[in-house]
C-alpha positions in Angstrom: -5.0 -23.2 -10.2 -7.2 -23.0 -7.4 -5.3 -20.6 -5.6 -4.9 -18.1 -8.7 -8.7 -18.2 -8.6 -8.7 -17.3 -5.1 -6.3 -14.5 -5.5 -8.7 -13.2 -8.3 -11.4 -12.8 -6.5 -9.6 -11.2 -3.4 -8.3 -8.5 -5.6 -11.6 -8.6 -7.7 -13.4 -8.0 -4.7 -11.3 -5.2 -3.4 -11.7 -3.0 -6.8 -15.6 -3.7 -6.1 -15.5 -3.0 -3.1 -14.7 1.2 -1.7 -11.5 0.3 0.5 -10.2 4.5 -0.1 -12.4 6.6 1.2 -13.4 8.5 4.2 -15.7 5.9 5.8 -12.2 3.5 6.3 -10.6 6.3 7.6 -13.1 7.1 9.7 -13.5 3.3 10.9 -9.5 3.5 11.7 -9.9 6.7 13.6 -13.0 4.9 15.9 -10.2 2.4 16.5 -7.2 5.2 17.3 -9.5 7.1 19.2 -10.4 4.2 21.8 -7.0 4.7 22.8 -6.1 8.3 22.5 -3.8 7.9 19.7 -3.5 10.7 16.8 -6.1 10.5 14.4 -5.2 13.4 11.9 -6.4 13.2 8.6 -3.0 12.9 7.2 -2.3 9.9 9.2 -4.9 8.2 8.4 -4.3 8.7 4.7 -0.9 7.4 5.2 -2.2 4.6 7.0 -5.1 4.0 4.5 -2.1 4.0 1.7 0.2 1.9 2.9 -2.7 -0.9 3.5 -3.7 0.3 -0.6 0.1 -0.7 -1.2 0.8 -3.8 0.3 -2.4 -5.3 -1.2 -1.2 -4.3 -4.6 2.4 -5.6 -4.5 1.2 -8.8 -2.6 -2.3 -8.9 -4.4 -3.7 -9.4 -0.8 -7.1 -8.4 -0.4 -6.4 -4.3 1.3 -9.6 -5.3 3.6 -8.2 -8.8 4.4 -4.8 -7.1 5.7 -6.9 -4.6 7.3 -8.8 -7.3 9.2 -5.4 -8.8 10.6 -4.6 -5.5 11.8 -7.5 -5.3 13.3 -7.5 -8.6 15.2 -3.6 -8.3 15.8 -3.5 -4.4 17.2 -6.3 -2.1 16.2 -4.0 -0.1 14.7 -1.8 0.6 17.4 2.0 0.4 17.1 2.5 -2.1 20.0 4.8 -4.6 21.2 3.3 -7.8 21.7 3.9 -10.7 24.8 6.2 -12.4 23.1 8.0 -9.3 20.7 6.0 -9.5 18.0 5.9 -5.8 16.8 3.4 -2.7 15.7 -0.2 -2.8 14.1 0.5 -6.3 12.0 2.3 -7.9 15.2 5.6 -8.9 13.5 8.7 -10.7 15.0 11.6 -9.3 14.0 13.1 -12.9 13.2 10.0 -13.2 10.9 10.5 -10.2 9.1 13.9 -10.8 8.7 12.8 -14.4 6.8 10.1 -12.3 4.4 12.5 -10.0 3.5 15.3 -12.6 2.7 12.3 -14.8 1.2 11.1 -11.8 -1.1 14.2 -10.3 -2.0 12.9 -7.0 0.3 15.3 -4.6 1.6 16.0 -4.4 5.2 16.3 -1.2 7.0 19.7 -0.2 8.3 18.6 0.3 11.5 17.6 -3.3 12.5 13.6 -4.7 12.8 13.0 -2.5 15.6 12.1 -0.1 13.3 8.5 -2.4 12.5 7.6 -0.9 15.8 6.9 2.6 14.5 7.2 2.2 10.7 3.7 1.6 10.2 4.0 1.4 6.5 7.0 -0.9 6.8 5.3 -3.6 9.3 2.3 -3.3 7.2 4.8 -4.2 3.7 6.5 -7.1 5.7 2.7 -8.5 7.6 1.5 -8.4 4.0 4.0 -10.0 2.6 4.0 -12.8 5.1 0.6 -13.3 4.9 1.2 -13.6 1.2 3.5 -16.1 2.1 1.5 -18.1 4.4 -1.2 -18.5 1.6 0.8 -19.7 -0.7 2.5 -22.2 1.8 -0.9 -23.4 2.8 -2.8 -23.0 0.0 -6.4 -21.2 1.2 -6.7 -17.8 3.8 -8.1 -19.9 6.2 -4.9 -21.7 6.9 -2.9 -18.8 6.2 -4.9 -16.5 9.1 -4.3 -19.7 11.0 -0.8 -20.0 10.9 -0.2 -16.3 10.9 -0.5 -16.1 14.8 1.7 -18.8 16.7 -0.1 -19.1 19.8 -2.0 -22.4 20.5 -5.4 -20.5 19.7 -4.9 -20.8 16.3 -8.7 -21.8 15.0 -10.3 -19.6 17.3 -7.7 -16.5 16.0 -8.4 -17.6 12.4 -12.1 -17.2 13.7 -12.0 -13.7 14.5 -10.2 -12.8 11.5 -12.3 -14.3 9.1 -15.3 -12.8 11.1 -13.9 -9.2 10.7 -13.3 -9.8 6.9 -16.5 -10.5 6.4 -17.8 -7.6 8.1 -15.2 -5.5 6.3 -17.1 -6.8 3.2 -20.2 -6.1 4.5 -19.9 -2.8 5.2 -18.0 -1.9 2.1 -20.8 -3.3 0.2 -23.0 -1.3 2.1 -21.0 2.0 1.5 -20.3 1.4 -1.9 -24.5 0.8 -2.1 -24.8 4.1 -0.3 -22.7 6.1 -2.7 
């Protein structure tokens, strides 16, 4: 019960809240920019979108995914240390588990394709997340266990930090508005 509760209020708070909108895009094109990458208005719609979807088919808060982005890539498609992969800093291994777990369909072309297919690592992230919460029961667990490293409480940290800023300044947009 208590986590139904909690899943309210996520997706409560992100209808509040002004997740679409020019000022996210332009807070993802501060990060793209710091490294040069394209920042065209259609991509950052597309980007802002697929965040919008995941958050609806996984009833994830859109600015708690976007915080895990943050913390994981800044939005960069990347391959990580240990081959975790793109923004949400996926293994393929675990995206092959969500997508068995979930009943999701996997693309033909192996998990590489998590890499550049922003909109599909952000589905499959999500979705693991998603898992992870209800495995663990609260978001602070599930940030914790999303990244395997040994730095678990100090990653959960910085995730939780940037959610609440997320929050803060979609508060203070929607105020502005």
């Amino acid at each position: 019960m208590k986590k139904c509760y909690f899943l309210f209020f996520l997706i409560i708070s992100s209808l509040i809240f002004a997740l679409p909108g020019e000022w996210f895009r332009d807070f993802v094109r501060d990060y793209r920019s710091a490294y040069d990458l394209p920042t065209d208005d259609e991509l950052l719609l597309k980007i802002e979108n697929a965040i919008l979807d995941a958050s609806k088919e996984t009833g994830l808060d859109p600015l708690l995914i976007t915080s895990v982005i943050i913390v994981e890539s800044e939005f960069r498609n990347v391959i990580g240390m240990y081959g975790e992969l793109g923004m949400m800093q996926i293994k393929p291994e675990t995206a092959d588990f969500v997508a068995n777990y979930y009943n999701l369909e996997k693309p033909k072309e192996g998990w590489t394709r998590i890499l550049w297919d922003f909109k599909l690592n952000i589905k499959i992230g999500s979705y693991y997340l998603k898992y992870l919460y209800d495995k663990f029961g609260s978001i602070q667990k599930a940030v914790k266990h999303y990244n395997g490293g040994i730095y678990k409480e100090v990653y959960a940290e910085k995730i939780l930090k940037k959610y609440n800023q997320m929050l803060k300044v979609a508060s203070t947009y929607e105020k502005n508005s």
